[in-house]
Residue, then its C-alpha position, 0 to 999 in steps of 0.5 A: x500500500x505504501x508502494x502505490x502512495x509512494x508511486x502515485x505521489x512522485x507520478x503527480x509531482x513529475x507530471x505537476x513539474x512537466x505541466x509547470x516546465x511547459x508552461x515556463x516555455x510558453x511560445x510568445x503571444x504578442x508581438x510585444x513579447x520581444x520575438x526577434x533579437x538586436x542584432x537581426x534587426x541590425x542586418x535587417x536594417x542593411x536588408x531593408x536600405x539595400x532592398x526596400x526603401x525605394x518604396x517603403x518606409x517606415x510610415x508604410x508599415x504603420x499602415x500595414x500593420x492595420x490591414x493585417x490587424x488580427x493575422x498570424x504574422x506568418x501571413x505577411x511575412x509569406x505576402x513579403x517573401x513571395x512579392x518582394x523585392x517588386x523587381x525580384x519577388x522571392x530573390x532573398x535567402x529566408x533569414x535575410x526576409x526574417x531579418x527585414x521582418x525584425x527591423x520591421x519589427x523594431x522601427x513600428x515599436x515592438x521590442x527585441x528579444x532574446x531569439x531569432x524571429x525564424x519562419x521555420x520552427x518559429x513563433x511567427x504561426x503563433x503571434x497577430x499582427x498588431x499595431x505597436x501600443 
């Protein structure tokens, strides 16, 4: 009897210890929450000078932010990807996309984090656009 107490005891605290760790490692839900770091938002800024801002600014994407209010911020980075450059739609390398999507990111008001803004594995399936508080 002592051994199914002991049993039953230690299954709860490990699946109380799982349920807490999983939770401590909870996805981020909000662009507010940090999902690219400095340093991509950096390289984005190069990106975006070399690649963008013939056309776009940073008033440009207030205003996207807007229509895109309420969708997953995968949705506009795949419109991104898949329509820009104008001249060369698809022309960059994912992480140089991701990059100019964290200096998006940072110059509508959303905070750097601690990890990359990734679109395979990322957090960006996860997280609507929103426009910066």
């Amino acid at each position: 009897m002592k051994t199914a107490r002991f049993f039953t005891a230690s299954f709860m605290t490990m699946a109380l210890a799982t349920f807490a760790a999983a939770d401590a490692g909870a996805a981020p839900t909000s662009l507010a929450d940090g999902i690219y770091t400095a340093e991509q938002a950096e390289s984005g800024k190069a990106m975006f000078e070399q690649n963008c801002s013939t056309c776009h600014n940073a008033d440009f994407y207030k205003t996207v932010f807007q229509t895109w209010r309420g969708q997953p911020l995968q949705y506009l980075f795949e419109q991104i990807m898949s329509a820009m450059p104008a001249d060369k739609p698809g022309a960059l390398l994912d992480n140089e996309y991701e990059d100019i999507m964290a200096y998006v990111l940072q110059i509508t008001g959303f905070p750097a984090g601690d990890a990359r803004l990734q679109y395979y594995g990322g957090v960006m399936g996860d997280v609507n656009v929103e426009p910066a508080s």
